[in-house]
N, C-alpha and C positions, 0 to 999 in steps of 0.2 A: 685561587685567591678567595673567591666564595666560600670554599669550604673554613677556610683560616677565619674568617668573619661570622660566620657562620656557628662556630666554634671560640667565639671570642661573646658573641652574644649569649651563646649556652651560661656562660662561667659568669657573665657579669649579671642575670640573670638570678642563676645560684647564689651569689653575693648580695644581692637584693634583697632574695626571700632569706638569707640569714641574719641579716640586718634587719627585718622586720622580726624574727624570732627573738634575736636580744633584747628590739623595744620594748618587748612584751615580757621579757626577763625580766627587764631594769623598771616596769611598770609594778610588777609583781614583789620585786626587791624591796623599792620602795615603800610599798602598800605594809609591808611586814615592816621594815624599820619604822615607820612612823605607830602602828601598833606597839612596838616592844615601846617605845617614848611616852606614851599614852600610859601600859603599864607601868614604867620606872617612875613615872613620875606620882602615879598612887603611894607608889613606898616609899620617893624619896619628891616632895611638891618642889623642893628647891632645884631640880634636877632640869636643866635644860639642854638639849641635843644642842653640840657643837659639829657644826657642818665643815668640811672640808672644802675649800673653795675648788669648783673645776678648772679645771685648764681649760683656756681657751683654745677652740682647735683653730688654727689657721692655717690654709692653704695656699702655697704659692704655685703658680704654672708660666714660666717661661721670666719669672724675675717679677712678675706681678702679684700685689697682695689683693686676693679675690676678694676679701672682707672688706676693702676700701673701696673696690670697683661695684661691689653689691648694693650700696650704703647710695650710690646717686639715683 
């Protein structure tokens, strides 16, 4: 059983420091799309970036909505 646990913290672990590697993606993404906006908008002043609204992420665990339970 140990080893099983043991090996379930390696992996989850792993998923943490890859999830820190995309923030730093998505910080970097970012940083360049709001550049190229800055550019576009030299050659075109009328030009403003239309954002895509995110999805909300929500998570349920056993029939409960975590985002309602978080919020007291």
């Amino acid at each position: 059983m140990v080893l099983v646990a043991d090996e379930l913290k390696r992996k989850r672990s792993d998923i943490g420091s890859k999830i820190e590697e995309l923030r730093a993606q998505i910080v970097s993404l970012e940083r360049q799309q709001a550049a190229f906006d800055v550019v576009i908008q030299t050659y075109e002043p009328e030009y403003s970036p239309i954002e895509a609204p995110r999805p909300t992420t929500r998570r349920k665990r056993q029939g409960v909505d975590e985002a309602s339970v978080n919020t007291a």
